[in-house]
C-alpha positions as CSV (number, residue, x, y, z in Angstrom):
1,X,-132.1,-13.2,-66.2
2,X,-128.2,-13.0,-65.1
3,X,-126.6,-9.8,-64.1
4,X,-124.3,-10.4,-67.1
5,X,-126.8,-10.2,-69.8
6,X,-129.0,-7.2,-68.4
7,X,-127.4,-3.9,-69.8
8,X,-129.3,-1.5,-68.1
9,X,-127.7,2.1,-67.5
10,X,-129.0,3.9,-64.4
11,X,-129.3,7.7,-64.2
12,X,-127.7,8.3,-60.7
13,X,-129.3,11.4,-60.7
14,X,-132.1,11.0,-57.6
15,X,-135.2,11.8,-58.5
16,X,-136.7,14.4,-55.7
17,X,-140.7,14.9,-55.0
18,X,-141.4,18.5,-56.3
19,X,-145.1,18.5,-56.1
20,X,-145.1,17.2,-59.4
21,X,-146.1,13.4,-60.0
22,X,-143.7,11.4,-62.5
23,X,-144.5,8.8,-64.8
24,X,-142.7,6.4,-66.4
25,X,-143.0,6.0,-70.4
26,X,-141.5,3.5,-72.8
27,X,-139.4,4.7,-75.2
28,X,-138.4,2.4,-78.5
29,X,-135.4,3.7,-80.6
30,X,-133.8,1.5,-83.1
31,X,-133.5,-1.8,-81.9
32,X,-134.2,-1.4,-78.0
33,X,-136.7,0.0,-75.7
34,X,-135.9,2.5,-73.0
35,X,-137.9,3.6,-70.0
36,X,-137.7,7.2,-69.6
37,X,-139.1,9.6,-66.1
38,X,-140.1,12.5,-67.2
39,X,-137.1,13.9,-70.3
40,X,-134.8,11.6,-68.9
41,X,-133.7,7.9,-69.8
42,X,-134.5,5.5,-66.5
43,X,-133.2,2.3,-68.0
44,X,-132.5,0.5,-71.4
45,X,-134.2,-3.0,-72.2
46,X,-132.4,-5.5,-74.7
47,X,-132.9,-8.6,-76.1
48,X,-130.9,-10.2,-73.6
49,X,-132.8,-9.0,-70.6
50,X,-135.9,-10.8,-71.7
51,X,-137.5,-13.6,-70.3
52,X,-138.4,-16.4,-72.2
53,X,-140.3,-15.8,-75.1
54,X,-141.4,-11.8,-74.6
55,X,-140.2,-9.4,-76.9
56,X,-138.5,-6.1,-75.7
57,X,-141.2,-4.1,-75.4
58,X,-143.5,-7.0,-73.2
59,X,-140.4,-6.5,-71.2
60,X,-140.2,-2.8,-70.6
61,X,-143.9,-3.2,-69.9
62,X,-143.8,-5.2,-67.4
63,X,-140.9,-3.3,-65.8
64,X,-142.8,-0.3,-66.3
65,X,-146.0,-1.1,-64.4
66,X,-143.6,-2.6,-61.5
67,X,-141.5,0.7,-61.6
68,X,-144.7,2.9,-61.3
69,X,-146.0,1.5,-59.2
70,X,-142.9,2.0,-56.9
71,X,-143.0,5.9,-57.8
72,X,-146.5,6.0,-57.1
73,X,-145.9,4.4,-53.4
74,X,-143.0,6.3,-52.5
75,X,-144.7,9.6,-53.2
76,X,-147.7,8.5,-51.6
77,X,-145.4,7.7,-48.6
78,X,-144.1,11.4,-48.9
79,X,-147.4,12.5,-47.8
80,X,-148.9,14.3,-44.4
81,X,-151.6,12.1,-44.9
82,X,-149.7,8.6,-45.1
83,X,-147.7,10.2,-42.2
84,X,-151.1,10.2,-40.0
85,X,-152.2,6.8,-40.9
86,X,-148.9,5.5,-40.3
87,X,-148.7,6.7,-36.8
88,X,-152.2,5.3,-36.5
89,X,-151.2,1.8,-37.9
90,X,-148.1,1.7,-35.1
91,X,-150.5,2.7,-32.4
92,X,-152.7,0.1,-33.2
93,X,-149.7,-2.5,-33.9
94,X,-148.8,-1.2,-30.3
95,X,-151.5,-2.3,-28.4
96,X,-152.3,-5.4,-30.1
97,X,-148.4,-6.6,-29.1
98,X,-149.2,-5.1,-25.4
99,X,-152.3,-7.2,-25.3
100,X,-151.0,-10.3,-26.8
101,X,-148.0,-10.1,-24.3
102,X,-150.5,-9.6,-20.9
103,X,-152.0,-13.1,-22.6
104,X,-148.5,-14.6,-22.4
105,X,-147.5,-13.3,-19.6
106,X,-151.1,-14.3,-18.4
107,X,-150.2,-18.5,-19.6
108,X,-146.6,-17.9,-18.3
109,X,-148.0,-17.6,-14.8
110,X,-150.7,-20.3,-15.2
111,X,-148.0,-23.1,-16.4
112,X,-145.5,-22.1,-13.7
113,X,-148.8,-22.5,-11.1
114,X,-149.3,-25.9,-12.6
115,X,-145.3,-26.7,-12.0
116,X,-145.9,-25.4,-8.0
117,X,-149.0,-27.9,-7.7
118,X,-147.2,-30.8,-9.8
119,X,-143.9,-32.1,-10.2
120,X,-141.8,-30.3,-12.6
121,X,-141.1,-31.9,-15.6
122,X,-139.5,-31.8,-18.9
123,X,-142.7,-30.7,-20.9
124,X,-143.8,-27.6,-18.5
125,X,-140.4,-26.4,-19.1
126,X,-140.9,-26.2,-22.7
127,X,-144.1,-24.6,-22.7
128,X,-142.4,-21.8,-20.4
129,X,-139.5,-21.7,-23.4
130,X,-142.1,-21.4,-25.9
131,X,-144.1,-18.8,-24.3
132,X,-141.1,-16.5,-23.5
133,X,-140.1,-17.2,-27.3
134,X,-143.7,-15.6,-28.4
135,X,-143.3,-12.7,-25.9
136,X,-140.0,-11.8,-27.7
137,X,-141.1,-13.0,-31.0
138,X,-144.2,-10.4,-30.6
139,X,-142.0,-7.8,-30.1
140,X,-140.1,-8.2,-33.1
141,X,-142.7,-8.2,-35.1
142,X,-143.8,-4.9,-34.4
143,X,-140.4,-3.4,-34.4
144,X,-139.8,-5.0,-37.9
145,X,-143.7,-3.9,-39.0
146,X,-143.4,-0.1,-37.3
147,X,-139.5,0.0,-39.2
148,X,-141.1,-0.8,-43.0
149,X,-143.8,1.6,-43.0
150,X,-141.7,4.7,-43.5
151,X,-139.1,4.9,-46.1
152,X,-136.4,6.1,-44.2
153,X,-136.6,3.4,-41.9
154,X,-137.1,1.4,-44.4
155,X,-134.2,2.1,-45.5
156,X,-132.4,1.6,-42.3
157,X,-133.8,-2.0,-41.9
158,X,-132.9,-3.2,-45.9
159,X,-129.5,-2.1,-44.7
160,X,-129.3,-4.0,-41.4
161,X,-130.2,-6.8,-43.2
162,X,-127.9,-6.8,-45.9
163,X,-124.8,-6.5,-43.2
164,X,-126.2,-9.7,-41.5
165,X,-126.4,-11.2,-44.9
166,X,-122.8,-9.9,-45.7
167,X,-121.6,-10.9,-41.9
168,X,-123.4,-14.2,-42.5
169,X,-122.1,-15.8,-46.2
170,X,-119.0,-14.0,-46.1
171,X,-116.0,-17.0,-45.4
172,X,-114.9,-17.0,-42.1
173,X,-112.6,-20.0,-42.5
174,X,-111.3,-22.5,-45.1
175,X,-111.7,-26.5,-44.5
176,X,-109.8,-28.2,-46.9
177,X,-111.9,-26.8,-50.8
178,X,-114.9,-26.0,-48.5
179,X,-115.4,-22.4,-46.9
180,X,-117.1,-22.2,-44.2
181,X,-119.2,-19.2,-43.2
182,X,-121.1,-18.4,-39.9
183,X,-124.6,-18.7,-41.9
184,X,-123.3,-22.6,-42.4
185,X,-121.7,-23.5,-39.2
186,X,-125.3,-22.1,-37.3
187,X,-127.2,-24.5,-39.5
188,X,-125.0,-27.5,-38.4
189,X,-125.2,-26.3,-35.0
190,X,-129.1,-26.3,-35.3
191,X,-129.0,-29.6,-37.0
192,X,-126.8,-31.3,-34.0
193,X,-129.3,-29.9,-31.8
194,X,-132.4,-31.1,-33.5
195,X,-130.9,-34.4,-33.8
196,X,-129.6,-34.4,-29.9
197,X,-133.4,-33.7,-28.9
198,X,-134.6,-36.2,-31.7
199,X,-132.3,-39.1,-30.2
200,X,-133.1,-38.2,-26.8
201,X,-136.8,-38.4,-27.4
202,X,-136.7,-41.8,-28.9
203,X,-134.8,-43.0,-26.3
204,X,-136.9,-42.3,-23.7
205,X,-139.6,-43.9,-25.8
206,X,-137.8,-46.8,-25.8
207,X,-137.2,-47.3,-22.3
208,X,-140.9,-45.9,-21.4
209,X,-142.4,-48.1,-24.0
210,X,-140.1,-50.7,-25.8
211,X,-137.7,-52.1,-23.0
212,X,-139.9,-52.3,-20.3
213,X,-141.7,-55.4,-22.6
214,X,-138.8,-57.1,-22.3
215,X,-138.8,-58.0,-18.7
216,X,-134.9,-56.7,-18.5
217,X,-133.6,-55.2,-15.2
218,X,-133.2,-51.7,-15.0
219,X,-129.1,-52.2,-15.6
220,X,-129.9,-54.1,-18.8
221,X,-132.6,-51.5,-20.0
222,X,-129.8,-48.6,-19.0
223,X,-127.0,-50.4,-21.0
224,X,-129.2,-51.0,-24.3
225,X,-130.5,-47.2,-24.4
226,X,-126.9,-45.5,-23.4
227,X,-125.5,-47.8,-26.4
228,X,-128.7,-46.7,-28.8
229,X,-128.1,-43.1,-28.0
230,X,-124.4,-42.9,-28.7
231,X,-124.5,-44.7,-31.7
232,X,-127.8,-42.9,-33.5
233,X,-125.5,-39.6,-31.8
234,X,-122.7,-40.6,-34.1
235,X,-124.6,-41.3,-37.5
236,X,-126.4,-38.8,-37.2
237,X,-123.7,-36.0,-36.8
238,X,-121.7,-38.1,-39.6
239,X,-125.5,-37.8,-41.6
240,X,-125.6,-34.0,-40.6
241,X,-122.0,-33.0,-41.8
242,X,-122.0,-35.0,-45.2
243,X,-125.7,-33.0,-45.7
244,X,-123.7,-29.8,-45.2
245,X,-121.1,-29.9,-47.2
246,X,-118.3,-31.2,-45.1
247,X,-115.6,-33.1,-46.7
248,X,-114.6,-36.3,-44.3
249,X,-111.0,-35.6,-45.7
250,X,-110.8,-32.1,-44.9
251,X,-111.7,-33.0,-41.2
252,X,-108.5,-34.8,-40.8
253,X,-106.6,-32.0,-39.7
254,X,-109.7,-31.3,-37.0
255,X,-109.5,-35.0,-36.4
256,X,-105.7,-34.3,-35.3
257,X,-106.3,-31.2,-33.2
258,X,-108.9,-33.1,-31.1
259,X,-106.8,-35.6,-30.6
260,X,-103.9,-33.7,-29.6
261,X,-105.9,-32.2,-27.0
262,X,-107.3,-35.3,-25.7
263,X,-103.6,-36.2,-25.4
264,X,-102.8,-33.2,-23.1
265,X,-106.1,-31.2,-21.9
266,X,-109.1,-33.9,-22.5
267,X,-107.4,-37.1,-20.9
268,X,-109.4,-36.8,-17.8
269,X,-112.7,-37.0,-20.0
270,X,-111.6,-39.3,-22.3
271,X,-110.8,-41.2,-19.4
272,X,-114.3,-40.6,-17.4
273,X,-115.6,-41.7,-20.8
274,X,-114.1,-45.2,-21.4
275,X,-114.9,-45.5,-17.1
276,X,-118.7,-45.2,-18.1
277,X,-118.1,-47.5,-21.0
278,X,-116.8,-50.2,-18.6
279,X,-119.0,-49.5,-16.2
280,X,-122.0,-49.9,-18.3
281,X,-120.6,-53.3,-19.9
282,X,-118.6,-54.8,-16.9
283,X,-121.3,-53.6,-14.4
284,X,-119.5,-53.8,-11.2
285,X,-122.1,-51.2,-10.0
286,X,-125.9,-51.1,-10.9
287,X,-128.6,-48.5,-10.3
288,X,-130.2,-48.5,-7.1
289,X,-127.1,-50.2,-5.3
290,X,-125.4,-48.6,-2.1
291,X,-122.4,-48.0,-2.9
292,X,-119.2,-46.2,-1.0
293,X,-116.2,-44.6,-3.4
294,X,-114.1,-42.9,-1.3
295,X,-115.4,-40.6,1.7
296,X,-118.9,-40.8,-0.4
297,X,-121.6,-42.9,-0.4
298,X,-124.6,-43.1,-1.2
299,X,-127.4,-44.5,-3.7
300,X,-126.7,-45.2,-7.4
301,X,-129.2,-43.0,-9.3
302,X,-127.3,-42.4,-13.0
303,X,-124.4,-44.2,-14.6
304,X,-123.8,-41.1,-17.0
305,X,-121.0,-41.2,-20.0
306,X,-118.7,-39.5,-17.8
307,X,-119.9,-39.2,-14.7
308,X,-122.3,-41.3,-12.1
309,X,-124.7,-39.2,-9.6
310,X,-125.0,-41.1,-6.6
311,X,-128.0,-39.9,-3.5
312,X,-126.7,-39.7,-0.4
313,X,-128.2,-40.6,2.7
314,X,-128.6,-37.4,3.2
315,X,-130.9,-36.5,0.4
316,X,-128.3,-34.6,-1.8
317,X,-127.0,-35.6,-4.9
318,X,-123.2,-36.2,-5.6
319,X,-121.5,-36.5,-9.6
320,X,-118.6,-38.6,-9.5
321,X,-116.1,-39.0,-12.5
322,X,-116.8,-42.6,-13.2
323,X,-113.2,-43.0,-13.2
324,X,-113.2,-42.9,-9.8
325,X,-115.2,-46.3,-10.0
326,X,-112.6,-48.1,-12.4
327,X,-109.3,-47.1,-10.5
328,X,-110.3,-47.0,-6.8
329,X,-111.9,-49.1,-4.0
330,X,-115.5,-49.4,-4.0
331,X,-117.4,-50.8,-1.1
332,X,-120.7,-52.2,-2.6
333,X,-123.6,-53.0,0.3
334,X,-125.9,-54.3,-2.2
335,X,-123.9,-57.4,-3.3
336,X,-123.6,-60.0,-0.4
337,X,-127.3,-59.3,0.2
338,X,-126.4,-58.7,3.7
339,X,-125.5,-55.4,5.7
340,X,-123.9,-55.4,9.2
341,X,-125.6,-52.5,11.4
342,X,-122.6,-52.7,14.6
343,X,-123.1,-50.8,17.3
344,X,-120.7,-50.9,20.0
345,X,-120.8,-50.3,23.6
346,X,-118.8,-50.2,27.0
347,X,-119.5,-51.3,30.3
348,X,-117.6,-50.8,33.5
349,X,-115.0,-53.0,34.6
350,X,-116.0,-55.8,37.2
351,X,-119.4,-56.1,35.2
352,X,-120.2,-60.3,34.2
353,X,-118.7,-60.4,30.6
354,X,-121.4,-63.8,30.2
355,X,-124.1,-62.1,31.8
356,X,-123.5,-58.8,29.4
357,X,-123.4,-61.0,26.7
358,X,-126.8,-62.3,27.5
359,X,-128.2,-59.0,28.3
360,X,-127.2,-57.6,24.9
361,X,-127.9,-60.6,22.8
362,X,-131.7,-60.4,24.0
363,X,-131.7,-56.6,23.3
364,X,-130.8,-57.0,20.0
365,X,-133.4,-59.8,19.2
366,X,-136.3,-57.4,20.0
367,X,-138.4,-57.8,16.9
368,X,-137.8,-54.9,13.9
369,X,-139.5,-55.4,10.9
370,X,-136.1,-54.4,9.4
371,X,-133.7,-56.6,11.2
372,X,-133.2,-60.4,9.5
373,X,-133.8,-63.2,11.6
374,X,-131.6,-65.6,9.7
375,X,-129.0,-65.1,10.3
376,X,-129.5,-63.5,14.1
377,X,-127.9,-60.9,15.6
378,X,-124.8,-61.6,17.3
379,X,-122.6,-60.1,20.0
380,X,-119.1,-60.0,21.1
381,X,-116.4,-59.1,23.7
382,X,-113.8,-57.4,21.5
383,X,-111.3,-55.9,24.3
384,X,-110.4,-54.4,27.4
385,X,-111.0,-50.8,26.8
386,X,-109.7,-47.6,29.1
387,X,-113.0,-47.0,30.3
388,X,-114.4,-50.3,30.7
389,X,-115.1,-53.4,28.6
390,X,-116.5,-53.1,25.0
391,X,-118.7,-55.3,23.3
392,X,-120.2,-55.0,19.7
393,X,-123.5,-56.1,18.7
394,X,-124.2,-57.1,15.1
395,X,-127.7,-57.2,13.4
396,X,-128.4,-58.3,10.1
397,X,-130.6,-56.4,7.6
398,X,-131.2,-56.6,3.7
399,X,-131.8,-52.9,2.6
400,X,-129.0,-51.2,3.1
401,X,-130.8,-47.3,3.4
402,X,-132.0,-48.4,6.9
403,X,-129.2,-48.5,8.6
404,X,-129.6,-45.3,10.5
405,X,-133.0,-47.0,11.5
406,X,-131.8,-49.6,12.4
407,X,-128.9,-48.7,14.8
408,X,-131.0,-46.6,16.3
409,X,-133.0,-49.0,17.1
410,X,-130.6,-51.2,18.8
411,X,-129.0,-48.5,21.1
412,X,-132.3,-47.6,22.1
413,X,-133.0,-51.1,23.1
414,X,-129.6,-51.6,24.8
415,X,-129.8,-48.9,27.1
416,X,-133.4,-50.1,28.4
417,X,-131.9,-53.9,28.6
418,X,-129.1,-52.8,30.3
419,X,-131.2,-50.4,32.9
420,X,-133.0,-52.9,33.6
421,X,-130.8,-55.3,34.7
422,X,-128.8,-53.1,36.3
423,X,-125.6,-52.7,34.3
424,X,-123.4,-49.7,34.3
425,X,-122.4,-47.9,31.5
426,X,-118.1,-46.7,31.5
427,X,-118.1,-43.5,31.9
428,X,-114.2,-42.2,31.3
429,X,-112.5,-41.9,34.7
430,X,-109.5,-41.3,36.5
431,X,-108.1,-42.6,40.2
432,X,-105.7,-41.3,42.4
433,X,-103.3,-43.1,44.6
434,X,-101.3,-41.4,47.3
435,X,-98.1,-43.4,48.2
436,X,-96.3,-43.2,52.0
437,X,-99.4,-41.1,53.4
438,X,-99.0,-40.3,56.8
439,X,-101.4,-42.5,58.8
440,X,-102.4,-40.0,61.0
441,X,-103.1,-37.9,58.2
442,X,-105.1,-40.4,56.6
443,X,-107.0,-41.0,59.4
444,X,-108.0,-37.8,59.6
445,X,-109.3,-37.5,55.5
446,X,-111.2,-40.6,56.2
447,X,-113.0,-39.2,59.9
448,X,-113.9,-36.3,58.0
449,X,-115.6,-38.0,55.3
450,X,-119.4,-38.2,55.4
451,X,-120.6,-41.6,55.9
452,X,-122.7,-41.4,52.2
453,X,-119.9,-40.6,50.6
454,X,-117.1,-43.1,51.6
455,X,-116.8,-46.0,49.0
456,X,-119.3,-48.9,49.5
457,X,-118.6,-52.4,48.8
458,X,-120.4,-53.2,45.2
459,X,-123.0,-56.0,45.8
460,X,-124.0,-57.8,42.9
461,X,-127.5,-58.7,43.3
462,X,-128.9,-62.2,41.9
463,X,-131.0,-61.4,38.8
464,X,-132.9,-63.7,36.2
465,X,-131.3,-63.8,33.3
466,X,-132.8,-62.6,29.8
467,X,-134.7,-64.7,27.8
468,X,-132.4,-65.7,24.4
469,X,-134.2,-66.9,21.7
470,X,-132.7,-69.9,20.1
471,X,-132.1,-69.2,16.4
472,X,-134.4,-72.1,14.5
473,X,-137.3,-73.0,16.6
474,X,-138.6,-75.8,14.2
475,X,-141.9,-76.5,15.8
476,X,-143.0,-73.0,15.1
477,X,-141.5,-72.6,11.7
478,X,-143.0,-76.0,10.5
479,X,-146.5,-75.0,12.2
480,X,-146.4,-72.3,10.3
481,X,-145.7,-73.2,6.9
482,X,-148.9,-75.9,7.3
483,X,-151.0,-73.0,8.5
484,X,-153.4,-71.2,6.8
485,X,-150.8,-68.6,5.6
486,X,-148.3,-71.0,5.2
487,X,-146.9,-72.5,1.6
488,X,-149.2,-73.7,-0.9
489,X,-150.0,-77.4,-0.7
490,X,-151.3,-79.2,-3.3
491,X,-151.5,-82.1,-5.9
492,X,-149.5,-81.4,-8.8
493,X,-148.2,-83.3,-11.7
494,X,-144.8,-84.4,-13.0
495,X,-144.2,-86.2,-16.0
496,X,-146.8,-89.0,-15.5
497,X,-147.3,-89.0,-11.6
498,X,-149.3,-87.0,-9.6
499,X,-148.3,-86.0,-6.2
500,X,-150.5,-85.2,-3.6
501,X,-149.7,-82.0,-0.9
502,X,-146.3,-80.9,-2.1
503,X,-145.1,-77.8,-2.5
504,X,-142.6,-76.3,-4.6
505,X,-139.0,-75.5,-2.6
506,X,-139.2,-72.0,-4.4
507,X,-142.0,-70.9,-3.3
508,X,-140.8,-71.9,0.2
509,X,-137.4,-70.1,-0.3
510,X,-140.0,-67.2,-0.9
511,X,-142.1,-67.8,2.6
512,X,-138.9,-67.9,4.5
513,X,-137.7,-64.5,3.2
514,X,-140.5,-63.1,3.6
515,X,-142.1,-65.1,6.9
516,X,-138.9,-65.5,9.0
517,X,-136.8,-62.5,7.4
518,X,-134.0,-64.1,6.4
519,X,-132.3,-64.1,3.1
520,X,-132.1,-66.1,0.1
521,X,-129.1,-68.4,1.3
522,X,-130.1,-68.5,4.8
523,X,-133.6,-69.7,3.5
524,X,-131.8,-72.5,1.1
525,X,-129.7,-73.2,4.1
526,X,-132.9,-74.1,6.5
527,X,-134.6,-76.1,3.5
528,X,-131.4,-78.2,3.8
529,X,-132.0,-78.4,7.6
530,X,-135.5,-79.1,7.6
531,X,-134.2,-82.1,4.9
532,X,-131.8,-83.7,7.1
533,X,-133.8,-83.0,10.3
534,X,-136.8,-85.8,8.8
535,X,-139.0,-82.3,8.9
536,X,-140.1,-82.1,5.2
537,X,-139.0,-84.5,2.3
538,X,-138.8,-85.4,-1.4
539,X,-141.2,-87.1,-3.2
540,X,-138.3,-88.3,-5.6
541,X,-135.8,-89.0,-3.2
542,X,-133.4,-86.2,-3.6
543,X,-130.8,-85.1,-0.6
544,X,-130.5,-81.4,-1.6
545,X,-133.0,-79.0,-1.0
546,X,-133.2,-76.7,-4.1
547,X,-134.5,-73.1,-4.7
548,X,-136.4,-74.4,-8.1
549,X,-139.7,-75.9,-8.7
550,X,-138.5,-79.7,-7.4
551,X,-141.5,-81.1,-5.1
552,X,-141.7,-81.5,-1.5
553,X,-144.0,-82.8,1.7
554,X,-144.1,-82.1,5.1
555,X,-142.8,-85.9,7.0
556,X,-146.4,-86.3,8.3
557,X,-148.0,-86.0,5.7
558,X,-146.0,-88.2,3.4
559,X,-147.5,-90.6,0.9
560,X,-146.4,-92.8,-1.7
561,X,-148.2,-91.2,-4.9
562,X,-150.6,-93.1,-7.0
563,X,-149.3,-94.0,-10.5
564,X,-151.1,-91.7,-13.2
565,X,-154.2,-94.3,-15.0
């Protein structure tokens, strides 16, 4: 039934409670039923206003018992009686809402304990959301269940909600033939938002559960997921706008407004933007590298879409604009597999620059669990300072956080060598000369002087001179490497030969890392020693050493293999 075919009139007049009950009676004059209250006509029932097959006066029936049944309520709500149980009903509402919110208030403490006692993650969060979302959500309830039981607030509430309604639909702009009201641009934004925490959830499943299969470095597994978010991000919001109504050609002008401000305002995060595209392809950085841009560094943690968050040593967390990474210097410790720990020190003038040397060599190759063998430490006179003679002493180490350690470590160690053997620290100092001094004068400073304090003739006192280890003792290294911890050694097969007691030259790159602390070239570099030295050979003749599975024998042990039956 359309508004245009109903033809009922109203009778404006309002009908008042006079102690009197009303009823409703149908009416049929002529051709069409009318509803009457009392003496006067309500409403008037044609054919028109029927619904499928009833007649007029199935119609007014219907309306009739719908109609009285409204009277009957409305006086009935007019009553001291329904006043009294009303009252009751929101007292009770009342404390069932208070109850129900001590119970969430009660869970809200519970989960944030659980946070305290735990880490706090994504999904103890949401539960807190949720829970403050019932405590509000209770409230309205009652509020909207206290406002319908009388009629004037009834009233009151049918009217709030038809100026949120009006608010709402009404047109607030025009986009291209489409107008666009606040009802519709809420559901897109609730749309974009579902999608944003669909996308983000399946992501995460697919670097929790999916990527992690494949074996891929963290970089790889970073690249694939930022590329799978973006892209289900942009068919979906395309998906969302085309499911509300949003013409593709009316966005043009939208299109050009954005870009016009990406032209003047956004540059700098359309800029950080295409940064974290080429720094997720090109990868001249990688999560959990060391990296300095700028006066920061610190510890990659997130290659974001526009910016990077990078730990510092510190322990606090800096965002930088990933353009920062694209146009400036970057000093990556992570890529040469080496870091330098320097430390530098000065010693006063007149001190044994060979005999420093020595001394500070053999502090810095005090064994650290941090500090790599291969290559040693080294030292080095570097100049003739204004309080004495400087020297730097380089160490060699693989993780680049422990450098702090480290250099600690090695000035402690310095000072105690160089206490011990009885080398002076510069101290910053000035001298005085006094030109065309009276002799008689100064022969009088000098009588005056105590005995302890007048300037002694330095003696340098023979002393032993440190021990310095020589960087490859071969002898150990190849005693160890047939030891019980040593490589494995056994017979293996290739092609149709068997070869007994070889070993693989990967697995002893592996051993020397790990045994002798040096890196991965230093440890190719003393396979190819060890070649040319007659120390270990090749079963097959070969003249490099190779960090793959190629076979090889310790000299001693070598054996020309038996031919395969």
């Amino acid at each position: 039934m359309t508004k245009k075919s109903m033809k009922i009139k109203w009778n404006r007049t309002k009908i008042r409670p006079s102690g009197i009950r009303l009823a409703i009676e149908i009416v049929r004059r002529q051709n069409e039923v009318v509803l009457k209250v009392g003496d006067r006509p309500f409403l008037r029932v044609a054919e028109a206003d029927t619904v499928g097959a009833l007649y007029p006066e199935n119609q007014g029936e219907i309306w009739q018992k719908k109609l009285q049944e409204g009277l009957n309520k409305s006086w009935r709500e007019r009553t001291a009686d329904y006043t009294r149980w009303a009252f009751k009903q929101i007292a009770i509402a009342f404390f069932v809402a208070l109850l129900l919110q001590v119970l969430l208030i009660l869970l809200c403490r519970h989960v944030q304990q659980q946070q305290a006692r735990q880490s706090p993650g994504r999904w103890g969060s949401l539960k807190l959301l949720i829970l403050i979302l019932l405590q509000i959500g209770v409230w309205v309830v009652f509020i909207i269940y206290s406002a319908r039981l009388f009629p004037i607030t009834r009233e009151w509430f049918y009217y709030l909600i038809k100026l949120l309604d009006s608010t709402f639909n009404n047109r607030i702009f025009q986009l291209g033939e489409e107008a666009i009201s606040l009802n519709r641009v809420l559901v897109l934004i609730l749309m974009v938002a579902a999608l944003w925490i669909g996308v983000g959830w399946f992501v995460r499943l697919l670097r929790s559960r999916l990527l992690t299969l494949t074996a891929a470095n963290r970089s790889h597994q970073d690249a694939i997921a930022f590329f799978v978010r973006y892209s289900l991000l942009f068919i979906g919001v395309l998906l969302v706008l085309n499911a509300g109504g949003i013409d593709f050609q009316s966005l043009a002008f939208l299109l050009g407004a954005i870009g016009v401000g990406i032209g003047f305002g956004l540059q700098n995060i359309a800029k950080d933007f295409i940064s974290g595209l080429i720094l997720i392809v090109a990868r001249p950085i990688k999560i959990g590298e060391l990296v300095q841009v700028g006066e920061f560094q610190g510890l990659v943690l997130r290659i974001g879409a526009r910016t990077t968050e990078i730990s510092h040593v510190d322990r606090h967390i800096i965002t930088v604009p990933n353009s920062r990474f694209i146009e400036g210097e970057v000093l990556n410790w992570n890529r040469s597999g080496l870091t330098r720990v320097k430390a530098y020190i000065n010693v006063s003038y007149g001190s044994d620059i060979e005999f420093v040397s020595k001394v500070l060599l053999a502090a810095a190759q005090v064994e650290h669990p941090d500090i790599l063998r291969h290559p040693p430490p080294k030292v080095k006179f570097r100049e003739y300072a204004e309080d004495g003679l400087q020297f730097r002493v380089v160490a060699f180490i693989s993780d680049p956080l422990k450098q702090p350690k480290v250099r600690t470590h090695l000035y402690s160690q310095i000072e105690r060598y160089l206490r011990r053997y009885g080398i002076e620290i510069a101290r910053p100092q000035q001298e005085l000369y006094l030109k065309d001094l009276d002799p008689e004068i100064s022969a009088g400073v000098r009588s005056q002087t105590p005995e302890n304090d007048r300037p002694q003739p330095r003696e340098f006192l023979p002393l032993e001179e440190p021990e310095i280890r020589e960087e490859y003792d071969w002898d150990a290294i190849a005693a160890a490497m047939r030891g019980p911890e040593g490589v494995p050694v056994k017979d293996r097969r290739f092609q149709f030969k068997i070869f007994p007691d070889v070993f693989l030259g990967s697995d002893a790159v592996e051993w020397l890392m790990v045994q002798e602390r040096a890196t991965r070239e230093e440890a190719i570099l003393m396979g190819q020693l060890m070649l040319e030295m007659g120390i270990i050979e090749s079963p097959l003749n070969e003249q490099t050493f190779k960090d793959d599975p190629s076979f090889y024998r310790f000299s001693e042990e070598a054996e020309i293999p038996p031919a395969s039956p």
